[in-house]
C-alpha positions, 0 to 999 in steps of 0.5 A, a space after each residue: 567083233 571077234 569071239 570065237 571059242 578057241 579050241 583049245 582047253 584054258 591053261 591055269 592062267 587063262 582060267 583064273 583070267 576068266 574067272 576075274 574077267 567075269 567076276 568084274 562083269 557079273 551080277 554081283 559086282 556090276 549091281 555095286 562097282 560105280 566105276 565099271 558101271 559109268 564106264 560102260 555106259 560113257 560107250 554102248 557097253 564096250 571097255 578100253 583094255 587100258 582101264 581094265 587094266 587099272 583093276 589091280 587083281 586083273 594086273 596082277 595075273 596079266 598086263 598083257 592085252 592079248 593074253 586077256 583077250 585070247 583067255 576071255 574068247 576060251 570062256 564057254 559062258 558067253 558073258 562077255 565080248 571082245 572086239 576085234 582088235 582086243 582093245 576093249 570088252 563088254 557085257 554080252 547084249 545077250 546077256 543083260 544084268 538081271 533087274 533086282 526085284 523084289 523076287 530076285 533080292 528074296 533069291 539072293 539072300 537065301 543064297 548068300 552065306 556068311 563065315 568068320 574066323 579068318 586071320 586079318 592077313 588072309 588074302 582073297 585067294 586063300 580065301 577061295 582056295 580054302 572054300 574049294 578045298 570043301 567043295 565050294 568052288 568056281 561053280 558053286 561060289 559066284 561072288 565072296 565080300 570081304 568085310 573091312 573095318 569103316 575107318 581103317 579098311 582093315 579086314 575084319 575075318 569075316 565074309 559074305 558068299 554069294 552062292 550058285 544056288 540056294 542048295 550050295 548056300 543050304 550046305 555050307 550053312 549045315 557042314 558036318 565037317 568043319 572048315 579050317 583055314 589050315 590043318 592047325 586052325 581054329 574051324 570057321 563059323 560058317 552060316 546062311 545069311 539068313 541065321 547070321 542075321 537071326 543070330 546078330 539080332 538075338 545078341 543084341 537083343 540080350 545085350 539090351 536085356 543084360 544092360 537094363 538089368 544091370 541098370 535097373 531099367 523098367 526093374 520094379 523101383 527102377 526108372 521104369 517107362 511111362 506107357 501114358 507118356 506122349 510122343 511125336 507122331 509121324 516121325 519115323 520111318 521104317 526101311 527094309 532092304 539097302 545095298 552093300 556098304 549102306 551107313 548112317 550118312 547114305 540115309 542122312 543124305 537120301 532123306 535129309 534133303 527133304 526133312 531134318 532128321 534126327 535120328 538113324 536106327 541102323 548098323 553096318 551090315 544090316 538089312 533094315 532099321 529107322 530112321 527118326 525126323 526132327 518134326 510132326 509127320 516128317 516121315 510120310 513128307 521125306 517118303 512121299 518126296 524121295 517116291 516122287 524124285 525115284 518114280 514111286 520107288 526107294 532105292 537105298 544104295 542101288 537096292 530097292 527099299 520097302 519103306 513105311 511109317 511107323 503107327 499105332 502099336 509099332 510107333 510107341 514100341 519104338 518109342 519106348 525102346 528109346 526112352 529106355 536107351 536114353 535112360 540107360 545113357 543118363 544111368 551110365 553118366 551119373 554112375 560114371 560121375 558119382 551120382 553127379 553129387 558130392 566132390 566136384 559138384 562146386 568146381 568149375 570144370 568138373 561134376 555138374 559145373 561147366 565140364 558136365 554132361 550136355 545132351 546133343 540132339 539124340 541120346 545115343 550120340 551123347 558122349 561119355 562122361 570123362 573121369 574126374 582128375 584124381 
């Protein structure tokens, strides 16, 4: 294994080839690119060149093996080895991919950063050029997520930022002078995760309240909740940490191999949410299966969970929070339909003859009532 340092300084090119070299085997990707981490491990850690190139950054700097080769062994981070005849690259053993323990994910959400206000064509490397232009370069950025759309892959014009260090993820998220993705831009909202997170749950959270208003939900003479009202015990099951990327079907699958589930509680980016099975005391059995196939651990999209069943004062709260969106979604259907009364209540495929509404397993998958034909 040839790695010798060259003496000489990197060229521009060279160094852009290093730093996608090491982003391709650093923490932060190797914890969720599936295929690098299967061909690490087809042959003791080592990669052909020939694959490294199907990456399309890597190929778009250089298709040449050696020049790849020659700027990696310039690299002074010692991340990554190159064999002698520059056909293959691996990880330093020296320098093994840090476990995500419970310490480390608290680390690492306290030194990710979150912006938005970039353009749909906004390209990674304008990306990057423009968190260098305020001071948030190579050193200090370890890893940016461009946050796409799940159906179309479209960027949404916002990211994720993996910090150096909690410090550089503290003042990117306290900027006296705004970041502009050009002179003529609007400014980016830049935050730690952290508030992104607090954020998105305080809007949600108003968003419900507006919406109860708006119906008349638990409003005195309303369609207000039962608190003596009876639900299924042992149902649900709270989960808090999944990796990137994590959707309602990864949940469905990791613990509806064990128990039906009906329902899952849970957005795209969050961190956390519930998951509801079909019978009494579905949670603790789905939990206590997944604990035994995992040695007595979760994992969530190559994230350790901490999961729990819901009891007592938590259990009914979730309960009567779900009342109340299945109220909502009645109110919005009879609204939507008149009332369910009056014209078309006759007819056969519209008002409450066979075109009406069917609930189907949970309510918030109910779909929404269609306009009766003028």
């Amino acid at each position: 294994m040839a790695n010798e340092q060259s003496g000489s300084e990197p060229t521009e090119l060279e160094r852009k080839i290093i730093e996608q070299m090491e982003y391709y085997f650093g923490d932060t990707n190797l914890r969720k690119d599936r295929f690098l981490k299967e061909q690490i491990a087809a042959n003791d850690g080592w990669v052909d060149m020939d694959t490294m190139l199907k990456f399309r950054r890597l190929q778009q700097l250089s298709e040449d093996k050696e020049v790849i080769c020659a700027a990696v062994r310039k690299s002074t981070n010692g991340l990554i080895d190159v064999s002698e005849g520059n056909d293959k690259v691996r990880r330093s053993s020296s320098k093994p991919v840090e476990e995500m323990t419970e310490d480390v994910k608290k680390d690492l959400n306290k030194r990710t950063g979150y912006a938005k206000g970039f353009l749909e064509s906004t390209t990674l490397d304008e990306i990057k050029n423009c968190l260098s232009k305020a001071g948030f370069g190579s050193k200090a950025v370890k890893g940016i997520t461009m946050r796409r759309f799940l159906d179309s892959r479209l960027f949404k014009g916002s990211i994720f930022i993996e910090f150096a260090t909690v410090e550089d993820c503290e003042r990117f998220g306290s900027l006296e002078t705004p970041i502009r993705l050009s002179d003529d831009a609007e400014p980016l909202s830049c935050l730690t995760r952290e508030a992104y997170y607090q954020k998105k749950s305080e809007e949600r959270r108003e968003q419900k309240l507006q919406a109860k208003a708006k119906l008349g939900i638990g409003a005195e003479g309303g369609d207000a909740k039962k608190e003596d009202e009876p639900f299924e015990s042992g149902c649900v099951l709270r989960f808090v940490g999944c990796g990137e990327d994590t959707r309602r079907e990864t949940l469905r699958e990791l613990f509806g191999r064990f128990e039906d589930v009906a329902w899952v509680n849970f957005k795209m980016d969050d961190k956390e949410g519930e998951i509801r099975f079909a019978s009494t005391g579905g949670a603790g059995r789905a939990l206590d299966k997944v604990k035994e196939e995992g040695d007595g651990k979760v994992t969530i999209n190559g994230v350790e969970s901490t999961c729990s069943v819901l009891e007592g004062d938590d259990e009914k709260k979730y309960w009567d929070l779900a009342r109340e969106e299945m109220a909502q979604v009645k109110a919005r259907t009879r609204a939507a339909r008149g009332g369910g009364r009056g014209r078309g209540r006759g007819g056969r495929g519209r008002g409450r003859g066979r075109g009406g509404f069917k609930r189907r397993g949970d309510w918030s998958s109910a779909p929404r009532a269609k306009r009766a034909k003028e």
